[in-house]
MDTraj code that builds the backbone (N, CA, C; nanometers):
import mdtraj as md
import numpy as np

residues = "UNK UNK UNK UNK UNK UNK UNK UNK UNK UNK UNK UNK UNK UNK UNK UNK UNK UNK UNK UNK UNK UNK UNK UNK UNK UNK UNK UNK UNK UNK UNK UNK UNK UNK UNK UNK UNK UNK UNK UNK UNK UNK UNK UNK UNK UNK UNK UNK UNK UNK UNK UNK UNK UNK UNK UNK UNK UNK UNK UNK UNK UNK UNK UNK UNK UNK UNK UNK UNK UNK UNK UNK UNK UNK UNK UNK UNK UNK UNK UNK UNK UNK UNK UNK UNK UNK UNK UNK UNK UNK UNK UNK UNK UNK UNK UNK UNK UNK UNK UNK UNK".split()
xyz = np.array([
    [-1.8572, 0.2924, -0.3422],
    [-1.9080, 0.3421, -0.2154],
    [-2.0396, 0.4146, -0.2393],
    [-2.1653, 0.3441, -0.1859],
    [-2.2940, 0.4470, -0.2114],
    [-2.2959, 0.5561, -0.1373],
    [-2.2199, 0.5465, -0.0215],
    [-2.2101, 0.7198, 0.0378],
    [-2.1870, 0.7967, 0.0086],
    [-2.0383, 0.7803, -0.1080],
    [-1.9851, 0.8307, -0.1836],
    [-2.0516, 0.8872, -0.2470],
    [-2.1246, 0.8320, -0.3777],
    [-2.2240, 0.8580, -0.4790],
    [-2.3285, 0.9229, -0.4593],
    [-2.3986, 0.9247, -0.2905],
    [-2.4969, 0.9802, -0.2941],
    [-2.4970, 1.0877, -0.2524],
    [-2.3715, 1.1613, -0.2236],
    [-2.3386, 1.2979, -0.1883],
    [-2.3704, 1.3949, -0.3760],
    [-2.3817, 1.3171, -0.4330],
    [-2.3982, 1.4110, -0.5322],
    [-2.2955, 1.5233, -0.5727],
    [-2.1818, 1.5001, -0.6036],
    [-2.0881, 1.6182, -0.5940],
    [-2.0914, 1.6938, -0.7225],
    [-2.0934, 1.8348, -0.7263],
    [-2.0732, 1.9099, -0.8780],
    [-2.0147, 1.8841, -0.9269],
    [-2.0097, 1.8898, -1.0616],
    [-1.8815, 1.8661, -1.1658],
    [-1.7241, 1.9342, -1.0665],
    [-1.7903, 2.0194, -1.0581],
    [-1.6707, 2.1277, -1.0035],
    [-1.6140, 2.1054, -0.8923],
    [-1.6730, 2.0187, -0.8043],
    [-1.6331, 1.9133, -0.6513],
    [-1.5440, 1.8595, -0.6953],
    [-1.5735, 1.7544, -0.8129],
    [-1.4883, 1.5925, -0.8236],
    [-1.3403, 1.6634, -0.8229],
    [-1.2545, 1.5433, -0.7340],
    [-1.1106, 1.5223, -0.7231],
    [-1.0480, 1.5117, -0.8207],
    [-0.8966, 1.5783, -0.8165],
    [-0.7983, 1.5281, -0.9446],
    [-0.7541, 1.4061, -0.8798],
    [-0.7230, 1.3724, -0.7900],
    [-0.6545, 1.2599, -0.7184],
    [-0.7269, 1.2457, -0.6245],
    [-0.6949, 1.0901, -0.5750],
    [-0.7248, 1.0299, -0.4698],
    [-0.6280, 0.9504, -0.3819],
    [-0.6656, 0.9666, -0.2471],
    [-0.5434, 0.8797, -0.1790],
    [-0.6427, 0.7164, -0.1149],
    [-0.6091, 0.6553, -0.1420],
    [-0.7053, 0.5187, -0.1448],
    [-0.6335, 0.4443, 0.0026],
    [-0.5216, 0.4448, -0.0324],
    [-0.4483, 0.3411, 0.0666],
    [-0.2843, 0.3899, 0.0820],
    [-0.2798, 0.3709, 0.2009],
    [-0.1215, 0.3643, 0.2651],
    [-0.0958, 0.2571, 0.3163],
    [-0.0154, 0.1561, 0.2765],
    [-0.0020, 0.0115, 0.2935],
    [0.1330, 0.0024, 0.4156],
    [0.1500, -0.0069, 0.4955],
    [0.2471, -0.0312, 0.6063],
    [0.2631, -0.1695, 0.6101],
    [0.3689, -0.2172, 0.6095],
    [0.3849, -0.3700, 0.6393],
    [0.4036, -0.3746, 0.7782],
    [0.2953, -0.4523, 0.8465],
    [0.2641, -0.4906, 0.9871],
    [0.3885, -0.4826, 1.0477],
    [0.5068, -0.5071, 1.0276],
    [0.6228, -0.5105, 1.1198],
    [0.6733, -0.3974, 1.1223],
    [0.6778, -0.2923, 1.0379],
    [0.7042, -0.1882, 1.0074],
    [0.6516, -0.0409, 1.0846],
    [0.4962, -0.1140, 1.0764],
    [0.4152, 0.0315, 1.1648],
    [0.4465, 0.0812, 1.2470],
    [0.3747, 0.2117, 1.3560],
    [0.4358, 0.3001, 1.4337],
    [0.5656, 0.3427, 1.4384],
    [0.6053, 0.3403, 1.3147],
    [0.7434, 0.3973, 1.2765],
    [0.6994, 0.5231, 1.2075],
    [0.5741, 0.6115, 1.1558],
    [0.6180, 0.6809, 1.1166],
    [0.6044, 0.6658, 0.9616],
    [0.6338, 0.5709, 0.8977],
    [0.5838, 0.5553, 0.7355],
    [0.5180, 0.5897, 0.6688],
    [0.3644, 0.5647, 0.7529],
    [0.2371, 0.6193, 0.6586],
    [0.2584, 0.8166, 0.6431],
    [0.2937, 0.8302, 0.7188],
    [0.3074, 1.0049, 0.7304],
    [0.4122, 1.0582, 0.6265],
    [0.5154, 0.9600, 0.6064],
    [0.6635, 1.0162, 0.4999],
    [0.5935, 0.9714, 0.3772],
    [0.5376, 0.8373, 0.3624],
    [0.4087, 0.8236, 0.2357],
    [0.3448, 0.9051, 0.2114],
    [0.2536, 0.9400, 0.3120],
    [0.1763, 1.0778, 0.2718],
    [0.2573, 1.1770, 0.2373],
    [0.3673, 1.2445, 0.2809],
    [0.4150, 1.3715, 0.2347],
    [0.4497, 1.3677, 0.0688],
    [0.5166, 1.2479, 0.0994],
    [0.5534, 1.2072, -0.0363],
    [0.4762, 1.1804, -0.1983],
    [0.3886, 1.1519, -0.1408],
    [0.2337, 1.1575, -0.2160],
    [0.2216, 1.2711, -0.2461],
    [0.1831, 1.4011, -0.1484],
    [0.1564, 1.5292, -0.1558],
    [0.2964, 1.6095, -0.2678],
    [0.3579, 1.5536, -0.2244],
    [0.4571, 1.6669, -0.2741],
    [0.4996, 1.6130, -0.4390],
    [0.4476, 1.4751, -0.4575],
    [0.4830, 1.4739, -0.5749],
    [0.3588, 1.5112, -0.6536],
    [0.2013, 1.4800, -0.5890],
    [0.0982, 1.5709, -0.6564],
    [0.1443, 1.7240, -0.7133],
    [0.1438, 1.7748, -0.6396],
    [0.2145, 1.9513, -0.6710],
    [0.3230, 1.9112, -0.7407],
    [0.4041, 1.8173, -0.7577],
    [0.5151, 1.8143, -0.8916],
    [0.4402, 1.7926, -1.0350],
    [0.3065, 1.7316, -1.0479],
    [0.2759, 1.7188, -1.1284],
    [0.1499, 1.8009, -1.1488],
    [0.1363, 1.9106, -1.1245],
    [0.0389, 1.9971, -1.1436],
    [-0.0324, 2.0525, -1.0209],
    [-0.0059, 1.9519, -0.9037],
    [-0.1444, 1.9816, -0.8093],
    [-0.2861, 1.9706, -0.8313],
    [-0.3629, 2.0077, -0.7553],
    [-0.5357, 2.0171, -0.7798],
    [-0.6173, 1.9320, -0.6687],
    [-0.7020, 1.9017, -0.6368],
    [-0.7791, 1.8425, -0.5526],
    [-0.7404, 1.7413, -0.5083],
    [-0.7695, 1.6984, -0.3978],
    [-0.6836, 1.5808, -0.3068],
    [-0.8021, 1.5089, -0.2624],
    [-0.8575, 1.3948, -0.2889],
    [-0.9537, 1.3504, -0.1714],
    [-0.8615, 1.2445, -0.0998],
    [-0.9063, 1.1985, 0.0364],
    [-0.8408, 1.0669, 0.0855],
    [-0.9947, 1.0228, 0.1733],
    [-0.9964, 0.8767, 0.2465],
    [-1.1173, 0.8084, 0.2954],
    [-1.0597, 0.8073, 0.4413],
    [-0.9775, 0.8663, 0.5066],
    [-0.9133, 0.8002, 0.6457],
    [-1.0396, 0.7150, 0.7289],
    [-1.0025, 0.6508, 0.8296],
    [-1.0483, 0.5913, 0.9154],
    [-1.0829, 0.7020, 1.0540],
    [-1.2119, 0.7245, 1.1201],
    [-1.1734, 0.7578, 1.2523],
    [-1.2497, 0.6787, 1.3536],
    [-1.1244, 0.6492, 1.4290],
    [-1.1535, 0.5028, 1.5295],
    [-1.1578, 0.6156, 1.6629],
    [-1.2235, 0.5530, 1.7245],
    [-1.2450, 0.5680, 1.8931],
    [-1.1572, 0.4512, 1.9851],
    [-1.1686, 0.3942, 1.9581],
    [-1.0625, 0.2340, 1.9891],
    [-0.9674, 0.2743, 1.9572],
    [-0.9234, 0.1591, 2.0742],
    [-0.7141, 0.1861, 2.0378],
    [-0.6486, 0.0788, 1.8914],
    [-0.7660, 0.0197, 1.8176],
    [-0.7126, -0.0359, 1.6977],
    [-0.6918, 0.1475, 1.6217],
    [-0.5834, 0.0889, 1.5287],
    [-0.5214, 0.1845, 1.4041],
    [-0.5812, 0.1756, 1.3292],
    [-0.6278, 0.2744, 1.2391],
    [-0.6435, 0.2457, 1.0960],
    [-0.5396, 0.1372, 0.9765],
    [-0.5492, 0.0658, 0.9434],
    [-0.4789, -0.0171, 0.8898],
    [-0.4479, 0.0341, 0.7312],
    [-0.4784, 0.0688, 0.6342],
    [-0.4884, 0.0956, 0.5426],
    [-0.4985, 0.2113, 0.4963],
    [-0.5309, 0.3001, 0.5286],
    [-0.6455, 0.4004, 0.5196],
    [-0.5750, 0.5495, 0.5421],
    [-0.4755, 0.5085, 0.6702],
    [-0.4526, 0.6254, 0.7331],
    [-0.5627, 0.6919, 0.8539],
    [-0.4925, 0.7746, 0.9470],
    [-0.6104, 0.7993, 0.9989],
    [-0.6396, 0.9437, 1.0281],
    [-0.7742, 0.9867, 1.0335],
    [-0.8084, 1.1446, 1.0328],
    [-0.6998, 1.2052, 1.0844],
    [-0.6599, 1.1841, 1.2087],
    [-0.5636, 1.3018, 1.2340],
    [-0.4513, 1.3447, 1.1979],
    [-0.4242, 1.2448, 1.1284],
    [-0.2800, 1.2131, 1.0366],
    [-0.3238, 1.2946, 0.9068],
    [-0.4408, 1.2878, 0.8552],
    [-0.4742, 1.4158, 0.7625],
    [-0.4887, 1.5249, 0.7556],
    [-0.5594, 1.5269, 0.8910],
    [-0.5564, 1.6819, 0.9299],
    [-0.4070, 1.7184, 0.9764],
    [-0.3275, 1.6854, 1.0394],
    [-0.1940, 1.7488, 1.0324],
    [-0.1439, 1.8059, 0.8729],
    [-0.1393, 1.7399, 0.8175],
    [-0.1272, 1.7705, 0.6326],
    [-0.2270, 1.8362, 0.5781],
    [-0.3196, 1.9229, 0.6448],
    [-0.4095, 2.0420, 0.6502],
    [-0.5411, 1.9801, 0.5601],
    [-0.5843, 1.8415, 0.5623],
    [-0.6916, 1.8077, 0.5061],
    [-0.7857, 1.8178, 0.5786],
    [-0.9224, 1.8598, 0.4882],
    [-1.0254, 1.8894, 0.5817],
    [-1.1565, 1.8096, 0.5935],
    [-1.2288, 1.8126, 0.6785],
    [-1.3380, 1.6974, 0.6565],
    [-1.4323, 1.7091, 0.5974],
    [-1.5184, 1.6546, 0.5006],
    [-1.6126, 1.6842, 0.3806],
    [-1.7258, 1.6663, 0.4420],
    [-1.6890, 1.4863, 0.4772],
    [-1.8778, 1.4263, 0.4894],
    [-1.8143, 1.3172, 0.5352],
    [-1.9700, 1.2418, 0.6152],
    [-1.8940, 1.1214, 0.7359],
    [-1.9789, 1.0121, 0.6334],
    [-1.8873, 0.9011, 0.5611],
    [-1.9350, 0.7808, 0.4232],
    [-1.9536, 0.6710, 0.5246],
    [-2.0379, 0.6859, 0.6980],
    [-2.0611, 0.5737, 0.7221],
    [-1.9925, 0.5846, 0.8903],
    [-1.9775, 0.4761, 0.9300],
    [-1.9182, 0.4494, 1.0602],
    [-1.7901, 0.5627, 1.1290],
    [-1.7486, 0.4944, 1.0191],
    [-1.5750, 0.5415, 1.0832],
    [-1.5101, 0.5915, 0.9347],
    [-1.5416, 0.5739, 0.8793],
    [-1.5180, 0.6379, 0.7019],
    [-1.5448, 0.8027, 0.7200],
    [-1.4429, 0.8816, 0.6860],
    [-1.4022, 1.0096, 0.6611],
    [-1.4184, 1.0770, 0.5287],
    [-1.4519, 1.1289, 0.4135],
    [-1.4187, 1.2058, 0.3288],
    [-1.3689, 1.3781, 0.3413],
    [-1.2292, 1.3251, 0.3299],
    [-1.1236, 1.4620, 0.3766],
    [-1.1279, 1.4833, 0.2182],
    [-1.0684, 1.6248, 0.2039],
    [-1.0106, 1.6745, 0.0737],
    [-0.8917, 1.8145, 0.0988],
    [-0.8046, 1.8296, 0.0166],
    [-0.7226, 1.9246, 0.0194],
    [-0.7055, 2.0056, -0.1069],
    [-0.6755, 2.0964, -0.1400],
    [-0.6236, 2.1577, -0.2669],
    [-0.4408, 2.1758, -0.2404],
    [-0.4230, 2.1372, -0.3625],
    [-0.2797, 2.1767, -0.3328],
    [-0.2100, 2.2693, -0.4588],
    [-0.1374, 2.3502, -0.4767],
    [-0.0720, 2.4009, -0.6140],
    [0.0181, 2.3858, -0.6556],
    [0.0266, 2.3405, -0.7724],
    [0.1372, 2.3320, -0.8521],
    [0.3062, 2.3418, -0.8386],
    [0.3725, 2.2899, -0.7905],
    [0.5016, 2.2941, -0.7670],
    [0.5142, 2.3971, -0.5500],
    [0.3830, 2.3455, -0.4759],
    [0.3788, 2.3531, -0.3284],
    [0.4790, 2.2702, -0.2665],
])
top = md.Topology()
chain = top.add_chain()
for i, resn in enumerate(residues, 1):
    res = top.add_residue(resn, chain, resSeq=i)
    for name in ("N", "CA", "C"):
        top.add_atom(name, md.element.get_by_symbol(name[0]), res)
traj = md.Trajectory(xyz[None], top)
């Protein structure tokens, strides 16, 4: 991602983790999944040390979903915050989390 890259982040910015993708199988969605994924994600980060969280959500204006991605508000409920906008609809959220949270 050159948006990515061209934010220039300090040593001291860069992420321990990243959340790339939440994969829902199309028949499955609006159930609720991507969100028990995410917790589940989160809570096993903090099992293994915690530390910086980035994720890319999607934020749509349209009634399409984010497909992959997750979407901003679904991050911000899980208290992620918004960094920098990598483009259209591309988000860079990040969280800190600690160690056994």
């Amino acid at each position: 991602m050159r948006a990515y890259r061209a934010l220039q982040l300090p040593e001291g910015e860069r992420p321990d983790w990243r959340i790339a993708c939440l994969f829902v199988h199309k028949r499955r969605r609006r159930e609720g999944l991507a969100k028990v994924a995410l917790r589940a994600t989160l809570q096993r980060i903090a099992e293994r040390g915690g530390g910086r969280i980035e994720a890319f959500p999607l934020d749509l204006d349209h009634a399409g979903q984010p497909a992959y991605s997750g979407s901003v508000a679904m991050f911000r409920r899980e208290r992620f915050e918004e960094v920098a906008r990598l483009g259209k609809n591309t988000v860079l959220m990040r969280r800190d989390i600690a160690e056994g949270a």
